[in-house]
N, C-alpha and C positions, 0 to 999 in steps of 0.2 A: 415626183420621184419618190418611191418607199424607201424606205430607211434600211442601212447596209450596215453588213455585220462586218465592219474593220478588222476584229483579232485574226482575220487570216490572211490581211489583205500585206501582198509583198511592195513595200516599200523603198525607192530609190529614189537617188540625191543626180542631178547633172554630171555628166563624166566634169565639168568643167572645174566644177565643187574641189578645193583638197581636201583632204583625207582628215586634216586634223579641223577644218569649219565646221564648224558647228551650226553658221548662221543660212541657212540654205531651206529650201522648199522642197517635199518631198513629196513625190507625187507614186497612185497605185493606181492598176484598171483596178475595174470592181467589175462585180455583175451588173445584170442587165445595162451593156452598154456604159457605164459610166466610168467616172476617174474622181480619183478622191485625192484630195492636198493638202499638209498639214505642213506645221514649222517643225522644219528638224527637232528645236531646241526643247519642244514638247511632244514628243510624239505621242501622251497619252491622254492631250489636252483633243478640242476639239478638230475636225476636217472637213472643208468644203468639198460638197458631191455634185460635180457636174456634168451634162451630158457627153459623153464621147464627142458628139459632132462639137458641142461648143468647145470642147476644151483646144480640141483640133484646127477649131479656127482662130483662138486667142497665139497659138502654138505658131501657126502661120503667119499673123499679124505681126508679131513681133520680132520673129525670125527673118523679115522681109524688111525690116526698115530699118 
């Protein structure tokens, strides 16, 4: 996968998240198909880019058990 330009990428936390955690995963689409996921507590540290379909399957997997 080529390497994504994050500075425009819109970033959201779990509605389940409150307001004032800070400790949370924040996840963005990106182009070409993918999703990018960083730690709240650094958002301008690094972020894992992974396929759309994977991310949709971890999304499932966990949601389901």
């Amino acid at each position: 996968m080529s390497a994504q330009d994050l500075s425009r990428a819109t970033w959201r936390k779990s509605s389940r998240s409150g307001a004032s955690d800070s400790n949370c995963v924040e996840v963005a689409a990106l182009a070409e198909s993918a999703i990018g996921v960083r730690d709240s507590k650094d958002p301008y540290g690094p972020a894992l880019i992974f396929p759309a379909s994977a991310w949709a399957t971890f999304v499932t997997t966990v949601t389901t058990r």
